[in-house]
VEXRO-174212 format. One record per residue (C-alpha): residue number from 1; x, y, z; residue in one letter. Coordinates in nm, 3 decimals. Example, Ala and Ser with C-alpha at 12.3 -4.5 7.8 and 13.67 -1.06 7.14 Angstrom:
% VEXRO-174212
+-----+---------+---------+---------+------+
|  nr |      px |      py |      pz | rest |
+-----+---------+---------+---------+------+
|   1 |   1.230 |  -0.450 |   0.780 |    A |
|   2 |   1.367 |  -0.106 |   0.714 |    S |
+-----+---------+---------+---------+------+
//
This chain:
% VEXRO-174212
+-----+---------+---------+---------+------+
|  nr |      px |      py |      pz | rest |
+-----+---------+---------+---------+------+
|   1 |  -1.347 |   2.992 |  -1.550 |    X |
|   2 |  -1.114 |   3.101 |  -1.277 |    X |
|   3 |  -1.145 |   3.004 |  -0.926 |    X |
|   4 |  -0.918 |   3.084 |  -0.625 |    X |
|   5 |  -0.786 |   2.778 |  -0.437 |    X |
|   6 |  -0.963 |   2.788 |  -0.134 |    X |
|   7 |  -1.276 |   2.745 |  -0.302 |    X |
|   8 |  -1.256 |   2.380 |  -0.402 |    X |
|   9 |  -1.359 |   2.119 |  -0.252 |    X |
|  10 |  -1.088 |   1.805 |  -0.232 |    X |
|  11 |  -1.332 |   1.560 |  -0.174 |    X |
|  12 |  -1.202 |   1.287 |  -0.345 |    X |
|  13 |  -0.827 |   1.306 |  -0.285 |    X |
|  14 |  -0.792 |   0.969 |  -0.148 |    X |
|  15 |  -0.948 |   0.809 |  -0.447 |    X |
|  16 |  -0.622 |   0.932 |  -0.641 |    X |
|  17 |  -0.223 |   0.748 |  -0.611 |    X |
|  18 |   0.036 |   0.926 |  -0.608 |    X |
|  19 |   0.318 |   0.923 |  -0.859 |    X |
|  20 |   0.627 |   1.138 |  -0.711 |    X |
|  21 |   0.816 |   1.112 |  -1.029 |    X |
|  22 |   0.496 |   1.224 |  -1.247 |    X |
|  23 |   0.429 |   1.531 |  -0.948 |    X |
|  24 |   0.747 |   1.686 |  -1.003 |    X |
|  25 |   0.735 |   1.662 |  -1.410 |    X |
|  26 |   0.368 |   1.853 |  -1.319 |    X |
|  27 |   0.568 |   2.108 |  -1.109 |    X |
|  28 |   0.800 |   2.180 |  -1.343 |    X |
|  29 |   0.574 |   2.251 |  -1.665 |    X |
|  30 |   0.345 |   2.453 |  -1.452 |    X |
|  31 |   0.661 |   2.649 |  -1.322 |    X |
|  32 |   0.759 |   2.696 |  -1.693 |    X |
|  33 |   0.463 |   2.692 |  -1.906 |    X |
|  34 |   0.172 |   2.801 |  -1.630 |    X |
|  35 |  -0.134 |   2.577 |  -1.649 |    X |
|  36 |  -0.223 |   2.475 |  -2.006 |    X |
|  37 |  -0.519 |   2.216 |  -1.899 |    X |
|  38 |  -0.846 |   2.275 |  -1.659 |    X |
|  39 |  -0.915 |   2.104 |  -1.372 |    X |
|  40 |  -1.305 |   1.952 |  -1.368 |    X |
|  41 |  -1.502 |   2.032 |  -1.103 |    X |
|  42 |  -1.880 |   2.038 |  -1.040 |    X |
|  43 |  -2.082 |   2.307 |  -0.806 |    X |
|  44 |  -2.175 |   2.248 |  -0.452 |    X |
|  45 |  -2.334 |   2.557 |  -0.301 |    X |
|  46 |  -2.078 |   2.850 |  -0.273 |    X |
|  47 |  -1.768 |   2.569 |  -0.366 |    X |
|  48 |  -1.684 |   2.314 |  -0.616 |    X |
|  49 |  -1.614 |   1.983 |  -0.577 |    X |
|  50 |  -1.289 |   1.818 |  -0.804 |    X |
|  51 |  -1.351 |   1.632 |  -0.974 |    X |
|  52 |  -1.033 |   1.589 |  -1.197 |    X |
|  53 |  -0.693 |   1.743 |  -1.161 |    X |
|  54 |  -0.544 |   1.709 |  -0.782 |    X |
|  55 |  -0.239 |   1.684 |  -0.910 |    X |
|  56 |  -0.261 |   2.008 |  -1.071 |    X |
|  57 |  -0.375 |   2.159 |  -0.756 |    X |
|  58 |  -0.110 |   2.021 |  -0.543 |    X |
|  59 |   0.123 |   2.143 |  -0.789 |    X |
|  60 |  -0.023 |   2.513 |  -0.761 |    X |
|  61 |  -0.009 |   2.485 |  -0.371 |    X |
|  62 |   0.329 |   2.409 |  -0.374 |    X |
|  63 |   0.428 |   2.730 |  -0.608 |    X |
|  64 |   0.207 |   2.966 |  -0.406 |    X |
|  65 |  -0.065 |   3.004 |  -0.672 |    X |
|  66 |  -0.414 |   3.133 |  -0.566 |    X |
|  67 |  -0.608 |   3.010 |  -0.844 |    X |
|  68 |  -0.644 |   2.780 |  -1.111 |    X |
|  69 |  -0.823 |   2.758 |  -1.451 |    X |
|  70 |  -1.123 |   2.500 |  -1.401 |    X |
|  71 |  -1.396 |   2.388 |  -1.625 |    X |
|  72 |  -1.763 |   2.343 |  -1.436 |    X |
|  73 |  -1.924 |   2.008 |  -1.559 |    X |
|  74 |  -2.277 |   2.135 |  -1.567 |    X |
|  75 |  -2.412 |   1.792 |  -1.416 |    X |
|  76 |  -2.507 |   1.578 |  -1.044 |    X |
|  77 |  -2.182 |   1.505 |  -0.871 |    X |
|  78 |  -2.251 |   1.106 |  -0.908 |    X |
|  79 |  -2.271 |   1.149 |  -1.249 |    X |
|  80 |  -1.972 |   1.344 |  -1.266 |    X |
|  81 |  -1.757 |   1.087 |  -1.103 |    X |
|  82 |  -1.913 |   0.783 |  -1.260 |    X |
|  83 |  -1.821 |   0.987 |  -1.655 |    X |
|  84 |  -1.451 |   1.103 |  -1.529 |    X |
|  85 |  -1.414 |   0.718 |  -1.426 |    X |
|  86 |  -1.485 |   0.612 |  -1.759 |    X |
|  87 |  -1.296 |   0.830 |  -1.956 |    X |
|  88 |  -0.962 |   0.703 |  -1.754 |    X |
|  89 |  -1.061 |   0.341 |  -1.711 |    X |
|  90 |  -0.808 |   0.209 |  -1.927 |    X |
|  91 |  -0.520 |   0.376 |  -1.635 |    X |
|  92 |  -0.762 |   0.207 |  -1.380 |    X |
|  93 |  -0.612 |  -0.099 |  -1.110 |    X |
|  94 |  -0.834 |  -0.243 |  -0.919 |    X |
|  95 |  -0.790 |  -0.071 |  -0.614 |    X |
|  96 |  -0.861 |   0.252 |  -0.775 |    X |
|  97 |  -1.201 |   0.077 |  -0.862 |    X |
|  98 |  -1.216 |  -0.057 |  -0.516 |    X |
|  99 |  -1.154 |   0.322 |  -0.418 |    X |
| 100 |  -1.429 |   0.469 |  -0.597 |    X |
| 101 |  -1.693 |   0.206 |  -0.504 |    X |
| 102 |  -1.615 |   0.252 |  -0.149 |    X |
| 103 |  -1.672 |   0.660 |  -0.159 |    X |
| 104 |  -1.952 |   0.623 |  -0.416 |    X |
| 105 |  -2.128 |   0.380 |  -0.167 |    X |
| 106 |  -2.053 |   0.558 |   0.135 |    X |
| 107 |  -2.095 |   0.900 |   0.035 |    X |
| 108 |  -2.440 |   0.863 |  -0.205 |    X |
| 109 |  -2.608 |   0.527 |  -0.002 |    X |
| 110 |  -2.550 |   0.287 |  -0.345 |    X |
| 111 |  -2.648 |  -0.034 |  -0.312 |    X |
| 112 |  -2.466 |  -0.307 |  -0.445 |    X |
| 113 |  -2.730 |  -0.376 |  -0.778 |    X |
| 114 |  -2.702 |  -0.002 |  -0.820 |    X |
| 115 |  -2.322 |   0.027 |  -0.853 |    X |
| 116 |  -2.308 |  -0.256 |  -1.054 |    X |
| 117 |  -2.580 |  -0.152 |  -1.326 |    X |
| 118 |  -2.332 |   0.225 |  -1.336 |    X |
| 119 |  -2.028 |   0.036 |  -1.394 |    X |
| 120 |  -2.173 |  -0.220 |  -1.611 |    X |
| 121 |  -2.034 |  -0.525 |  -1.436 |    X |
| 122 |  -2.225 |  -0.808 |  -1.194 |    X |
| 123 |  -2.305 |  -0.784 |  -0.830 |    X |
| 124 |  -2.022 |  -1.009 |  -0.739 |    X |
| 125 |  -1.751 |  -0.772 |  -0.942 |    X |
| 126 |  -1.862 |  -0.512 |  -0.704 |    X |
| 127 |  -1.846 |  -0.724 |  -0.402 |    X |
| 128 |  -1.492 |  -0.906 |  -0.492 |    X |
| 129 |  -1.375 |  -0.479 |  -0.555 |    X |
| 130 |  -1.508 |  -0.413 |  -0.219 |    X |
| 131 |  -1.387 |  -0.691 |  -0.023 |    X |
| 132 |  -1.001 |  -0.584 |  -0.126 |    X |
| 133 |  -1.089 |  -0.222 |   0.110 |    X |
| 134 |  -1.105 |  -0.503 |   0.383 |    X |
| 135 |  -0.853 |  -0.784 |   0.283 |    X |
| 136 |  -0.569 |  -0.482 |   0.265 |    X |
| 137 |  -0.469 |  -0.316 |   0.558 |    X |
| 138 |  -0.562 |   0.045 |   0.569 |    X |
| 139 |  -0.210 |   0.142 |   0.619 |    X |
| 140 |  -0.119 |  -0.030 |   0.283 |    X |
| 141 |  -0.386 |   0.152 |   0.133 |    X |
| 142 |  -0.227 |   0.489 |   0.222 |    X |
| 143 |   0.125 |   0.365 |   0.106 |    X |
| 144 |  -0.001 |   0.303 |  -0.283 |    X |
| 145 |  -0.208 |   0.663 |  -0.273 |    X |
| 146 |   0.127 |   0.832 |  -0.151 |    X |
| 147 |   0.323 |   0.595 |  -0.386 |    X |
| 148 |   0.573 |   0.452 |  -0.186 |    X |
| 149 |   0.433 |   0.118 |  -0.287 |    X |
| 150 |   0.346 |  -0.002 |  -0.659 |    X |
| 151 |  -0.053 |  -0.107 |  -0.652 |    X |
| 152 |   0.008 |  -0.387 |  -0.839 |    X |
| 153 |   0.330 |  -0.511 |  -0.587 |    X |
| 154 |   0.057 |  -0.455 |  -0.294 |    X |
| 155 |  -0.184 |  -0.669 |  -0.516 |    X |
| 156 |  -0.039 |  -0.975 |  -0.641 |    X |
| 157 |   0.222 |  -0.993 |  -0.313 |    X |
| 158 |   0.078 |  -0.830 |   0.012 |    X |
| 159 |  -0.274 |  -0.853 |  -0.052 |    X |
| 160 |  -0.219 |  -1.271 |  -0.008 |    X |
| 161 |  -0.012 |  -1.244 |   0.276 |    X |
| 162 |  -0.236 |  -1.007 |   0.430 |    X |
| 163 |  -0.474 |  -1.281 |   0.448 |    X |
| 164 |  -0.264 |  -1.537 |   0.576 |    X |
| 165 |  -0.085 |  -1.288 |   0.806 |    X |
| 166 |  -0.245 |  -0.891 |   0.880 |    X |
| 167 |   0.073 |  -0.837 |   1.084 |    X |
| 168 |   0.311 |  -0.928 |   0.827 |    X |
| 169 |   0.203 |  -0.747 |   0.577 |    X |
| 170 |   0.154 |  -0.417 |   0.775 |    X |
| 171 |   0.506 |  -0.451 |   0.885 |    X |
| 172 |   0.652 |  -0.563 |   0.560 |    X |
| 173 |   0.505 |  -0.326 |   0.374 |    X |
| 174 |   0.654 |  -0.046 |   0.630 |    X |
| 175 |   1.005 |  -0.216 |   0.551 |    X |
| 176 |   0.977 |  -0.203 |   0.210 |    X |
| 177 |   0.833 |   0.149 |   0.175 |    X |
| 178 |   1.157 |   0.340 |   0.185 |    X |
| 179 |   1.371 |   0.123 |  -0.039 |    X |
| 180 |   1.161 |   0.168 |  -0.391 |    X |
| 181 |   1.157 |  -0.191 |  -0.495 |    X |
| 182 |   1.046 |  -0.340 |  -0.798 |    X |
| 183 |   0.736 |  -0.588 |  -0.811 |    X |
| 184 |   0.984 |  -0.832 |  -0.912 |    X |
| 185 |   1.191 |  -0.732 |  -0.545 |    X |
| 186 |   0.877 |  -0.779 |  -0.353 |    X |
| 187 |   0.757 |  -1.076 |  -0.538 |    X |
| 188 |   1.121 |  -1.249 |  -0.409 |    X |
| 189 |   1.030 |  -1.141 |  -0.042 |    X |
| 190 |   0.679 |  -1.277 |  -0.055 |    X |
| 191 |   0.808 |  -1.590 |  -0.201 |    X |
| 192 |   1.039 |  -1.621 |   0.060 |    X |
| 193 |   0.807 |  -1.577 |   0.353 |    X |
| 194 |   0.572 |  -1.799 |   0.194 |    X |
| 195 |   0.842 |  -2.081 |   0.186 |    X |
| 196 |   1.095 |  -2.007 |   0.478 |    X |
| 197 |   1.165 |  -2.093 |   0.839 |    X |
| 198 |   1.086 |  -1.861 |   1.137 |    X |
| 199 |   1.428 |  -1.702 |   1.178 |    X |
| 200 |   1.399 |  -1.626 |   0.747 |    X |
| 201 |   1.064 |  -1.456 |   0.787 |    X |
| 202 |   1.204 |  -1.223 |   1.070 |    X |
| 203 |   1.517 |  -1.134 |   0.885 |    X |
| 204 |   1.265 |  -1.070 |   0.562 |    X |
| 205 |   1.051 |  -0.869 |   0.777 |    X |
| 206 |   1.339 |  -0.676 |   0.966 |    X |
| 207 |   1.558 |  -0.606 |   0.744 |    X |
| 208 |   1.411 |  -0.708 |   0.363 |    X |
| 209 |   1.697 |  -0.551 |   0.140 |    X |
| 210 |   1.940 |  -0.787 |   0.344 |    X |
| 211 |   1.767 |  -1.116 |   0.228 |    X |
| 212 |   1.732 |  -0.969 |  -0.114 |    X |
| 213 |   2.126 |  -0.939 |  -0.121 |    X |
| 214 |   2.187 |  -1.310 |  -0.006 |    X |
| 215 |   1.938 |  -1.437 |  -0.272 |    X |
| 216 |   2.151 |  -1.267 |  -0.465 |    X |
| 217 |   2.468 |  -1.408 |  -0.360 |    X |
| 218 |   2.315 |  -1.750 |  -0.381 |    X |
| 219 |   2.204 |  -1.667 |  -0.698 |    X |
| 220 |   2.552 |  -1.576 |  -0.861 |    X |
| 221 |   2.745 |  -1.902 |  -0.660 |    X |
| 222 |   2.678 |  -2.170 |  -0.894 |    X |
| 223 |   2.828 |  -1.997 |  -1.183 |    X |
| 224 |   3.136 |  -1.837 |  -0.991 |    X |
| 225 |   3.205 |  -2.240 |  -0.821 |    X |
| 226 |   3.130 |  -2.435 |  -1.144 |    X |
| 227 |   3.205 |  -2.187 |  -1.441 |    X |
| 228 |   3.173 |  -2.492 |  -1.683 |    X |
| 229 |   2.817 |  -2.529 |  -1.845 |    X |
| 230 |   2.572 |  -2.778 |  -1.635 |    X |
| 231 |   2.512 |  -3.093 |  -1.885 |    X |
| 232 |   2.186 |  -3.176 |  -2.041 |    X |
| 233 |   2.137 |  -3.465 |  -1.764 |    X |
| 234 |   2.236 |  -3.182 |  -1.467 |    X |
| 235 |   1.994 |  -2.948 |  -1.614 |    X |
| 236 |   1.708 |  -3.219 |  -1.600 |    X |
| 237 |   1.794 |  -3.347 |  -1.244 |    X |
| 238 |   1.778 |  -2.981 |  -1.157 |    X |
| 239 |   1.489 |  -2.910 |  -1.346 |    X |
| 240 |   1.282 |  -3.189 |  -1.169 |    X |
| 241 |   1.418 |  -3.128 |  -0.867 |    X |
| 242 |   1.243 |  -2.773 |  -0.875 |    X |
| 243 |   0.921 |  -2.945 |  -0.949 |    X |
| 244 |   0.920 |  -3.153 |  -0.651 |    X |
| 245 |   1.065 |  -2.837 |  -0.455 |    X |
| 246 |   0.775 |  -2.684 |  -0.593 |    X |
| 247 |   0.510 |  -2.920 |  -0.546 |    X |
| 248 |   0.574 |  -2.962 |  -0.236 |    X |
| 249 |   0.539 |  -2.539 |  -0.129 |    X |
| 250 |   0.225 |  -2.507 |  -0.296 |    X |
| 251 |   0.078 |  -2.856 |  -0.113 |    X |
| 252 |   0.191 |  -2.679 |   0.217 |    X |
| 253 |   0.016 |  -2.364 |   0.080 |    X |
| 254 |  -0.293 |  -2.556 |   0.041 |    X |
| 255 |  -0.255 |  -2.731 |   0.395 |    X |
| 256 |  -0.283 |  -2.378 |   0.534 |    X |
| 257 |  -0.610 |  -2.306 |   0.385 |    X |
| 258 |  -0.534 |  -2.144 |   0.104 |    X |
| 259 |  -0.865 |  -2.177 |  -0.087 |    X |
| 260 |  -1.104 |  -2.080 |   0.197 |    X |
| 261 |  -0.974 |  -1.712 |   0.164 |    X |
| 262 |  -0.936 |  -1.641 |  -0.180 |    X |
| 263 |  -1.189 |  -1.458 |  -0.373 |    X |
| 264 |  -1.418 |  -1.607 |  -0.618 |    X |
| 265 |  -1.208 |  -1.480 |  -0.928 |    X |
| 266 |  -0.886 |  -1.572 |  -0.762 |    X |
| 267 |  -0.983 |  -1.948 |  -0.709 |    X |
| 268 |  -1.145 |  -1.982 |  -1.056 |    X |
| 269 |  -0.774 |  -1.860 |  -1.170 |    X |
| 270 |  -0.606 |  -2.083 |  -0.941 |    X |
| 271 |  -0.814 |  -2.376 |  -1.076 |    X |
| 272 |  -0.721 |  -2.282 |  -1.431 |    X |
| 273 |  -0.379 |  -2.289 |  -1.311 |    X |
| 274 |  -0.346 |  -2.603 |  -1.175 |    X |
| 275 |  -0.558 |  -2.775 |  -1.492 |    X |
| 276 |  -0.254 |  -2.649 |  -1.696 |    X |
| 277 |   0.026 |  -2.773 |  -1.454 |    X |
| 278 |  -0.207 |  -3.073 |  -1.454 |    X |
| 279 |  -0.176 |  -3.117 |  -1.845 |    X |
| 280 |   0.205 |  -3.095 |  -1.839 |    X |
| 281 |   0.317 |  -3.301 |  -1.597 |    X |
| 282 |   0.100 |  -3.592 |  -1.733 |    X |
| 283 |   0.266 |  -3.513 |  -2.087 |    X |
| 284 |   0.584 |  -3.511 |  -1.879 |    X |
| 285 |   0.577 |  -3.842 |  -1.744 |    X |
| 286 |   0.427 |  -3.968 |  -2.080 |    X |
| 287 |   0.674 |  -3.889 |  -2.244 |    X |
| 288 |   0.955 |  -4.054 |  -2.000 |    X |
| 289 |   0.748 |  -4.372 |  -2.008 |    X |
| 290 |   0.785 |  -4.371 |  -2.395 |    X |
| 291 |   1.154 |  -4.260 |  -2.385 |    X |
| 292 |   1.249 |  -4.543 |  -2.134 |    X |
| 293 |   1.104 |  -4.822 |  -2.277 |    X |
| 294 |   1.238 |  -4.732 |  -2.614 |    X |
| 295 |   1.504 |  -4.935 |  -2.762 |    X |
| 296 |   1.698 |  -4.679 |  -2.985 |    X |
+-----+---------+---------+---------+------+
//
């Protein structure tokens, strides 16, 4: 069927990120080829809702179409959303689930049992989902669905610090916006707010792409002062030194409360975690006590 723009109904926009890079592919094929796939939508009254296929919209809007090709899913609007969702749950984070649980809660009254038996997951899977609306700052939120920031960056990185520190990570993640960084770029900020003194964390927050270039530096000064290879015995001092180093961050971590804000899932991983560390370090100093009283 064909519908003229101003007929839809963009509902759901915000339950969609944004991938500039992917947008402008999408403008381009249109431009050349026209529109080769519908857009879902389902019927509401004299409009339809969309159900699939902003992107394709926006990408009309912006080359002055009026309409676009659209096929009507002949079904409720809940159930609409809840069979589009599982057709694309393998490109699914879980802030696009914590998206859709929000809207599908707010918007149609679902209790908690209720959008756990449509998703096929526990109570607490839904609750953990939900919780991440409130842990992340709503101005985060609208970074990932424009795609300045990655959604797993925002996860693994500013989601913690948001915890320990709302501000922060509001203002961070304003810093970091413009400069495209990798997760690996924003993972070496967090871990530097995380372990650094007052003056670091303003310069990290201020001006991020500054401490990323004197890691850097730091980085690439061993090799340019000693360009001889580190012995075996270096490389062990070193290599225990970094444990204690270590060891010591994450007991300071732990000092600050650590557990008492992590979610359920997060602290069962954490507890794996440590169990491992646990297992090596004991192997570790096993095997020094068997190496140093061994005669040769």
């Amino acid at each position: 069927m064909e519908l003229e723009l101003h007929q839809l109904e963009l509902r759901y926009a915000a339950l969609r990120k944004r991938t500039p890079l992917a947008e402008r592919a999408l403008l381009g094929s249109l431009a050349e080829h026209g529109q080769l796939l519908p857009i879902v939508v389902v019927s509401a009254e004299s409009r339809f809702v969309v159900i699939d296929g902003y992107k394709r919209v926006r990408a009309l809007k912006r080359l002055a179409r009026d309409t676009v090709r659209a096929t009507d899913w002949q079904m409720p609007e809940l159930e609409a959303l809840l069979l589009e969702r599982r057709l694309r749950c393998a490109a699914e984070d879980a802030l696009d689930q914590a998206w859709l649980l929000a809207e599908l809660q707010e918007r149609f009254g679902l209790a908690l049992e209720e959008l756990a038996r449509h998703f096929e997951r526990s109570r607490s899977w839904v609750s953990r989902r939900l919780g991440l609306i409130q842990a992340l700052p709503q101005s985060i939120h609208e970074q990932v669905r424009a795609g300045a920031l990655a959604a797993h960056a925002a996860m693994k990185y500013l989601l913690p610090l948001a915890r320990a520190n709302a501000p922060a990570a509001v203002k961070l993640a304003a810093a970091i916006a413009p400069l495209k960084l990798t997760s690996r770029q924003v993972g070496a900020l967090y871990a530097g707010w995380q372990s650094g003194t007052p003056s670091t964390r303003e310069l990290i927050l201020e001006r991020p792409q500054i401490y990323l270039q004197a890691q850097q530096c730091l980085q690439a000064q061993p090799s340019a002062e000693h360009p001889a290879s580190p012995s075996e015995a270096e490389r062990w001092l070193r290599d225990v030194g970094a444990l204690s180093a270590i060891a010591r961050r994450a007991r300071r971590t732990l000092e600050r409360g650590l557990l008492q804000r992590l979610l359920e899932q997060e602290r069962a991983e954490l507890e794996e975690a440590l169990a491992r560390m646990r297992s090596e370090v004991q192997r570790l100093f096993q095997r020094f006590e068997l190496e140093s009283g061994h005669a040769g």
